[in-house]
Backbone as CSV, one residue per row, in Angstrom:
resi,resn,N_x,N_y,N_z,CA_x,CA_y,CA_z,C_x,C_y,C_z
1,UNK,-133.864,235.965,-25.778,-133.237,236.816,-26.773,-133.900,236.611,-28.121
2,UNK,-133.963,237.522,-28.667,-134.799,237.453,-30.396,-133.621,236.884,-31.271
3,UNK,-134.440,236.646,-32.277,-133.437,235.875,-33.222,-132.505,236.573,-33.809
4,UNK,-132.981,238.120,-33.951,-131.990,238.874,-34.911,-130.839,239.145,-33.731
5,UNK,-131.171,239.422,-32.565,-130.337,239.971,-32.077,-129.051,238.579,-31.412
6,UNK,-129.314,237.517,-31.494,-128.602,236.829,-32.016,-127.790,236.078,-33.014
7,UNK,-128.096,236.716,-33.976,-127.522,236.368,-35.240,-126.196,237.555,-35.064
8,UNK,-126.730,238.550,-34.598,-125.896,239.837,-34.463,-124.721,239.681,-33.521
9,UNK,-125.061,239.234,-32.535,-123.831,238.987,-31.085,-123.455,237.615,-31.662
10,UNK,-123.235,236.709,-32.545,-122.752,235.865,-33.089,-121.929,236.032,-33.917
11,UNK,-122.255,237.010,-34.922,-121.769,237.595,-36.101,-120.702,238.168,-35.353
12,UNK,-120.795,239.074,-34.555,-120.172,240.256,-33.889,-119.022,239.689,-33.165
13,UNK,-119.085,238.394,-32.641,-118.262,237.424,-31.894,-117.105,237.053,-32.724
14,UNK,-117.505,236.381,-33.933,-116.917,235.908,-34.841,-115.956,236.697,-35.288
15,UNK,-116.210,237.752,-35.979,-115.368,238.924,-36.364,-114.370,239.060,-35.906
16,UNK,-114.658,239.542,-34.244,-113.871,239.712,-33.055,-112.462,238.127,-33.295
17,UNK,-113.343,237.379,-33.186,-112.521,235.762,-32.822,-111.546,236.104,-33.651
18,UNK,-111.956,236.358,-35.283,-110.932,236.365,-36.435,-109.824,237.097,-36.294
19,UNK,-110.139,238.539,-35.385,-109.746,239.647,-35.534,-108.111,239.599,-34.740
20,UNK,-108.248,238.578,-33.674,-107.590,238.471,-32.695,-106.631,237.020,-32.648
21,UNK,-106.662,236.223,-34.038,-105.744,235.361,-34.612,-104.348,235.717,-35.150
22,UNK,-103.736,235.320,-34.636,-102.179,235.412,-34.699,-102.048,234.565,-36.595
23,UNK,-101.555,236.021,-37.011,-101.256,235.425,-38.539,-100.005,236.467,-38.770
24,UNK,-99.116,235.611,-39.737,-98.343,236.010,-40.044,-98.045,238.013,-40.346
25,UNK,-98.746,238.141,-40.699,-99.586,240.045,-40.563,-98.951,240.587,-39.410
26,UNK,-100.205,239.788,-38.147,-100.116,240.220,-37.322,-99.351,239.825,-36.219
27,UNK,-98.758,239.413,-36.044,-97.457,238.480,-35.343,-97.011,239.308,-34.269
28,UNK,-96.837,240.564,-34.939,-95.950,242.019,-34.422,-96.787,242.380,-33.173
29,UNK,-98.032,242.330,-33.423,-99.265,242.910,-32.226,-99.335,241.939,-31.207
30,UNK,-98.968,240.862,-31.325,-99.448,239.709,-30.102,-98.568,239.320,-29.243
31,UNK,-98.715,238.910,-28.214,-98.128,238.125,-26.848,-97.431,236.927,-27.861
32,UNK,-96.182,236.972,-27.468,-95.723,235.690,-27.947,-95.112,234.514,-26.866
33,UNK,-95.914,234.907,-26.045,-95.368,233.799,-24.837,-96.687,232.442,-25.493
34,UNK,-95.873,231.274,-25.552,-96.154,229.659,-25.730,-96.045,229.367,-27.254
35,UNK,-96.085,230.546,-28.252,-94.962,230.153,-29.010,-93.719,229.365,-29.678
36,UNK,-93.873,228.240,-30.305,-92.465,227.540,-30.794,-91.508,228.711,-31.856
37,UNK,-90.329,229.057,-31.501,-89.667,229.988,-32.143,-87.900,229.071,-32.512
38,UNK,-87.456,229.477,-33.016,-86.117,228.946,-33.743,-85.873,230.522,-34.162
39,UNK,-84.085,230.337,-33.208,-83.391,231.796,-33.803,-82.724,231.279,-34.918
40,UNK,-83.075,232.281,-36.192,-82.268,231.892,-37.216,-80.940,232.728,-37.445
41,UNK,-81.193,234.026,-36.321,-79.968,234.740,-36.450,-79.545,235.323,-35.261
42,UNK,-78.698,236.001,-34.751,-78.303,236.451,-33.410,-76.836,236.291,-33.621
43,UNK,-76.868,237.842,-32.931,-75.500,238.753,-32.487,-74.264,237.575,-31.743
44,UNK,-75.308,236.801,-30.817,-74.306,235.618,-29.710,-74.553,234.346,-30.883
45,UNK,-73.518,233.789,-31.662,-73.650,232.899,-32.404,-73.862,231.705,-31.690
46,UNK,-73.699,231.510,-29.822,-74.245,230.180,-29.241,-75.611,230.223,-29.717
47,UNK,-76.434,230.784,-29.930,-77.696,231.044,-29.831,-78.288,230.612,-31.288
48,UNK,-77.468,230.834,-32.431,-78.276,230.750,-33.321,-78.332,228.943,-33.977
49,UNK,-79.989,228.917,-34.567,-80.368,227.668,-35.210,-80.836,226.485,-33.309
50,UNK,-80.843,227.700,-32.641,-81.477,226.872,-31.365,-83.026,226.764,-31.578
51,UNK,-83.965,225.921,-30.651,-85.348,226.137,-31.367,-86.249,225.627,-29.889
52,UNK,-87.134,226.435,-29.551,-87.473,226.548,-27.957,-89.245,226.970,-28.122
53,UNK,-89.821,226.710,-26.779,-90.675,227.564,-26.743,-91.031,228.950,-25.572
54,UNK,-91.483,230.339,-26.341,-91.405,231.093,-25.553,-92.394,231.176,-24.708
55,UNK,-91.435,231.544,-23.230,-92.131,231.241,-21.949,-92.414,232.962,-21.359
56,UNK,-91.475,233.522,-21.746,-91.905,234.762,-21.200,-91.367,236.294,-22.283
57,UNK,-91.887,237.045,-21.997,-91.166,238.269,-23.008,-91.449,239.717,-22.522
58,UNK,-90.460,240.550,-22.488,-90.359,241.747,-22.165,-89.840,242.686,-23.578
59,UNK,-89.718,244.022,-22.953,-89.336,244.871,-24.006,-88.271,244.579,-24.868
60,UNK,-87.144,244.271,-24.570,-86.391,243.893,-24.985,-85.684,242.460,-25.049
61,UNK,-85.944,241.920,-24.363,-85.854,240.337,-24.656,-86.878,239.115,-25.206
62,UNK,-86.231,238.047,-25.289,-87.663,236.762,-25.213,-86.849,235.758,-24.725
63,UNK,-87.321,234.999,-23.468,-87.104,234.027,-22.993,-88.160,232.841,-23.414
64,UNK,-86.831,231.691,-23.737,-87.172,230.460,-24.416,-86.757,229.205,-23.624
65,UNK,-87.861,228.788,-23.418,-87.416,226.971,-22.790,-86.551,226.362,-24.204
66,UNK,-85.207,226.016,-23.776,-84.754,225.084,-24.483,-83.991,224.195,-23.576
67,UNK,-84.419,222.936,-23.896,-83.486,221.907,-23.598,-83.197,222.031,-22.007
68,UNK,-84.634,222.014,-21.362,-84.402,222.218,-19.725,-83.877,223.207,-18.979
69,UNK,-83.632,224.452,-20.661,-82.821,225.316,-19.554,-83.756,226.608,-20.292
70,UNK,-83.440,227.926,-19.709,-84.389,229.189,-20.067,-82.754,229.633,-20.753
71,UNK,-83.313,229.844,-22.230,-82.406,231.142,-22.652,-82.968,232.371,-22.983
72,UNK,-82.127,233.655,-22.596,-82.510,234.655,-22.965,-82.127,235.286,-23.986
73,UNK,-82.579,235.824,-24.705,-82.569,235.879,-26.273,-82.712,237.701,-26.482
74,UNK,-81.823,238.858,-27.025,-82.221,239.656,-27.153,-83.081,240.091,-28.919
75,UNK,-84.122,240.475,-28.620,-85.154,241.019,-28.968,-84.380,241.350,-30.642
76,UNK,-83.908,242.530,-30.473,-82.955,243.649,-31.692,-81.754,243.150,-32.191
77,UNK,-81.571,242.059,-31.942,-79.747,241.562,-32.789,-80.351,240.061,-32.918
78,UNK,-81.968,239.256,-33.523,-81.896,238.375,-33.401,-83.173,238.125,-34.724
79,UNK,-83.387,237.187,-35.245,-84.113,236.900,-36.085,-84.829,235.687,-35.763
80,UNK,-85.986,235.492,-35.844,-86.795,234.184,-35.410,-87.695,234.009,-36.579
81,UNK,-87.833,232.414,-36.298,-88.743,231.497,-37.331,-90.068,231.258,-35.991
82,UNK,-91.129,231.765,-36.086,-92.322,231.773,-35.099,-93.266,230.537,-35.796
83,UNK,-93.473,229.194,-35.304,-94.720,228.108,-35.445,-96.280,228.901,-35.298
84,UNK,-96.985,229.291,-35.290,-98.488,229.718,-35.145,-98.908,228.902,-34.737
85,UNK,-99.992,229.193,-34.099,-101.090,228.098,-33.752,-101.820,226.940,-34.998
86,UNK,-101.637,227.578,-35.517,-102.212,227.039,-37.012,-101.584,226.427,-38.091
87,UNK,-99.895,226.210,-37.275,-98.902,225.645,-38.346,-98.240,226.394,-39.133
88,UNK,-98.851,227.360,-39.668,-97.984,228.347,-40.527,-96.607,229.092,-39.501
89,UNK,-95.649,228.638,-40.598,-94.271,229.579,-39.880,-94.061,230.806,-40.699
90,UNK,-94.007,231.580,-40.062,-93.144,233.047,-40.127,-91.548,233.645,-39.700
91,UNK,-91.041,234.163,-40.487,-89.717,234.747,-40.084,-89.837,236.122,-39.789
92,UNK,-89.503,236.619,-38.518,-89.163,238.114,-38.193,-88.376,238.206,-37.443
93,UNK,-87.832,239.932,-38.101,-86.450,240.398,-37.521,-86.967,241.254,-36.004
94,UNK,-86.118,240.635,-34.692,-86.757,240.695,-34.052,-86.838,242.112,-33.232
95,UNK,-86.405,243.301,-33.923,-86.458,244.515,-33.969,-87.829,244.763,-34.321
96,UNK,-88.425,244.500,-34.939,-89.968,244.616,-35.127,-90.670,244.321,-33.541
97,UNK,-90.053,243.463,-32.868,-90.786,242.661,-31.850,-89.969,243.282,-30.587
98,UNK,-89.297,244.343,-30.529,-89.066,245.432,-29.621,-90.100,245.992,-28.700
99,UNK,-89.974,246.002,-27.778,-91.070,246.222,-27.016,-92.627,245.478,-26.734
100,UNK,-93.558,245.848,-25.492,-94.176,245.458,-25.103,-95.173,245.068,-25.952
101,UNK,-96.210,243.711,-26.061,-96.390,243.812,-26.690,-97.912,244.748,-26.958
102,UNK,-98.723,245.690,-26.382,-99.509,246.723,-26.135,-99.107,247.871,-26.133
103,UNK,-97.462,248.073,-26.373,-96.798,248.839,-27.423,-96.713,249.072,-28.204
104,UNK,-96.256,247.747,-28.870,-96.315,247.527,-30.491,-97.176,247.862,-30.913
105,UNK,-98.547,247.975,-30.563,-99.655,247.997,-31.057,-99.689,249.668,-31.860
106,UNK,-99.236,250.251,-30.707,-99.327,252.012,-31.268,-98.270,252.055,-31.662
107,UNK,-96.889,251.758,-32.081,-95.894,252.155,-32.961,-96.345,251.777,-34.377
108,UNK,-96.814,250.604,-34.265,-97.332,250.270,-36.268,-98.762,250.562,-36.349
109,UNK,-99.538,251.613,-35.754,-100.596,251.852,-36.853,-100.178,252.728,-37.640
């Protein structure tokens, strides 16, 4: 391979890498399964100030390992504090996080 055209598929990589980091922004667009999340709010008050990680997620729910057991958590009557990969926490209302997440993608452009 020539040099330029590696500088290029490097460059081009990179971008991509950045592009596809879970940041507070973009939170809404990504898979949130392995996730550390804490509900800070919810409709079922057993639920709230619990703090788990998410194992699986559908349109309307998110299932969370807590405490040996799976809770299911609805999506639209619930508010979460999300850990990142990177340490930074975020709060979202989890009506934003309605649906799939290759859904989401085309409701917020």
């Amino acid at each position: 391979m020539g040099k330029a055209f590696k500088q290029h598929f490097t460059s081009n990589f990179e971008i991509e890498a950045l592009e596809m980091q879970i940041t507070p922004i973009t939170i809404k667009f990504h898979e949130l399964i392995g996730l550390e999340a804490r509900i800070v709010k919810s409709s079922d008050p057993k639920l709230k100030n619990l703090s788990g990680t998410v194992v699986d997620e559908t349109k309307n729910i998110l299932k969370l390992y807590i405490e040996d057991k799976i809770k299911i958590v609805p999506k639209a009557n619930s508010s979460f504090i999300f850990k990142l990969p990177d340490g930074a926490k975020v709060r979202i209302h989890g009506s934003l996080l309605v649906g799939r997440p290759e859904d989401r993608l085309g409701k917020f452009k």
